[in-house]
C-alpha positions as CSV (number, residue, x, y, z in Angstrom):
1,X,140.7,50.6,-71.6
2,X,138.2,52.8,-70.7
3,X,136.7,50.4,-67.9
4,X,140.1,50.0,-66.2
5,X,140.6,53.8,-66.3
6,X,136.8,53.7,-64.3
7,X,138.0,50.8,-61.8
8,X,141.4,53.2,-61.3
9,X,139.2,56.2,-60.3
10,X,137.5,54.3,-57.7
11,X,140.2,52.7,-56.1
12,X,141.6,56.1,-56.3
13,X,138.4,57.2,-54.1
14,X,138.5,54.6,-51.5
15,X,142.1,55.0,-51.4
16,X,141.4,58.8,-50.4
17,X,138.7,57.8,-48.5
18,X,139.9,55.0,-46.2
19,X,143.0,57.6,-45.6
20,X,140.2,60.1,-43.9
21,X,139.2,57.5,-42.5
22,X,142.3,56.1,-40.7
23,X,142.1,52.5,-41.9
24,X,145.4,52.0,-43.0
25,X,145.1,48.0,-43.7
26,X,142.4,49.2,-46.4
27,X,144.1,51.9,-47.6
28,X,147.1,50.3,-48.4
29,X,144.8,47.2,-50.5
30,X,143.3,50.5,-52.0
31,X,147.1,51.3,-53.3
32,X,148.2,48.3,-54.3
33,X,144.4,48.1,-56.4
34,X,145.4,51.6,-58.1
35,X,148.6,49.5,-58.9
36,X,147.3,46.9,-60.7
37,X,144.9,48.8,-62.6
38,X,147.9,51.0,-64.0
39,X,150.0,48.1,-64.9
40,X,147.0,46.9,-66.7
41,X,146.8,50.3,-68.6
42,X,150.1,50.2,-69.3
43,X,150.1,46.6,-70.7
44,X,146.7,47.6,-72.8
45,X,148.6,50.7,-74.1
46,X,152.0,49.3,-75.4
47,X,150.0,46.1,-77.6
């Protein structure tokens, strides 16, 4: 759990930091990473 909360925060960083940026192609990747990573929280939490 704790690992997936890590990989989260950093997509969360490059997500913020590809915004500054301006790459929107990686930004968006960047969102649907964060995605993931909380469905995959959510799964770990309710089992």
């Amino acid at each position: 759990m704790n690992q997936l909360s890590n990989q989260y925060e950093i997509a969360k960083q490059n997500a913020n930091n590809f915004m500054k940026d301006g790459q929107i192609s990686a930004y968006l990747n960047a969102l649907l990473e964060m995605n993931k990573y909380k469905r995959l929280m959510t799964a770990v939490i309710s089992n």
